[in-house]
C-alpha positions in Angstrom: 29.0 43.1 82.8 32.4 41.2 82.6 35.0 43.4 84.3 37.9 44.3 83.0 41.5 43.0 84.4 45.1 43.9 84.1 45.6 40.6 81.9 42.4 41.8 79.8 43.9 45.4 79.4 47.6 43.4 78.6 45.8 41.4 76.0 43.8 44.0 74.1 47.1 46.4 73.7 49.1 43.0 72.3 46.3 42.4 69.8 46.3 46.1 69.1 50.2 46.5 68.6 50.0 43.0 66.8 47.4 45.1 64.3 49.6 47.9 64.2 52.8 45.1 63.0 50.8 43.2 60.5 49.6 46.8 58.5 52.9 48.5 58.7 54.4 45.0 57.0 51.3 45.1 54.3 52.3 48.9 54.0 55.9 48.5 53.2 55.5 45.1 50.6 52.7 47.3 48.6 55.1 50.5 48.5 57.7 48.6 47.2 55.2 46.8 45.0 53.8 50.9 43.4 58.0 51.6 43.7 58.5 48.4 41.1 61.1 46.5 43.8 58.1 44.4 44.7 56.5 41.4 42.9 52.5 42.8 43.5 49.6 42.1 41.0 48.5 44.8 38.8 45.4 45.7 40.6 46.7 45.6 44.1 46.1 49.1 44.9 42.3 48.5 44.3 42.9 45.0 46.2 43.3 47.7 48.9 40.5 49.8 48.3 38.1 47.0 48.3 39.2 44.7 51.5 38.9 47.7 53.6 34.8 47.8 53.7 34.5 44.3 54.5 36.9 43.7 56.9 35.6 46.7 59.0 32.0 45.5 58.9 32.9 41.5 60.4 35.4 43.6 63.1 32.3 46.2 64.2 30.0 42.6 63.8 32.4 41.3 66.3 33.1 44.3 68.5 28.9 44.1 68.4 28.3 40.8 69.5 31.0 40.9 72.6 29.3 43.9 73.8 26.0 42.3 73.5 27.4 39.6 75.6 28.5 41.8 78.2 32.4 41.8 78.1 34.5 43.9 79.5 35.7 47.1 77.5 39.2 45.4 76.6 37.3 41.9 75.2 35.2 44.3 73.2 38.5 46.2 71.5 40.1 42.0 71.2 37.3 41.1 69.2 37.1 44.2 67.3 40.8 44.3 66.1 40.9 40.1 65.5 39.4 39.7 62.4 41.3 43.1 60.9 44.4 41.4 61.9 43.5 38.0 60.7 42.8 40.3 57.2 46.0 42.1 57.3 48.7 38.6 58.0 46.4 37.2 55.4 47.7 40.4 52.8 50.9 40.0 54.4 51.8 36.5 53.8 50.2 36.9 50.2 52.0 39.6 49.3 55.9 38.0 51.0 55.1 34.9 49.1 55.1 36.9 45.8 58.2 37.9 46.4 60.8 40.7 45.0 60.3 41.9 41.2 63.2 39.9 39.4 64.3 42.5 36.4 65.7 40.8 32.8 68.8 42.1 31.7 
């Protein structure tokens, strides 16, 4: 078993906190999506509902596999919260490039 080192314990609150930016982000664009200031799709609040189950399974899948391996507790948490970040700048740039609900006069 893989120790675990200041630099580890650095890197796995980084990927956490980067986690915690990238949903708060997705967050805001699909409130102001349900709040109509937001360009969103229609079904974007299901969008939300259904990503949720996959992207959970690949990050336990992940977490899995580096435990299997032997790492250290902070490379198991890194490879657990990767791929939901990876999901949630994925939403994120989506949802930017949309961008804000243009009304007609």
């Amino acid at each position: 078993m893989r120790f675990v080192t200041p630099f580890d314990a650095w890197r796995a609150g980084l990927d956490l906190a980067r986690l915690g930016i990238e949903a708060q982000g997705v967050i805001w664009l699909r409130g102001l999506g349900a709040a109509g200031a937001w360009n969103t799709p229609f079904d974007e609040g299901w969008r939300a509902m259904r990503e949720k189950p996959g992207a959970f399974a690949e990050a336990l899948g992940r977490a899995t596999e580096a435990a299997i391996r032997g790492q250290g507790a902070a490379q198991v948490v890194s490879a657990a919260v990767d791929p939901l970040a990876r999901h949630a700048r994925d939403n994120r740039t989506r949802l930017e490039e949309r961008g804000r609900r243009r009304w007609q006069a």
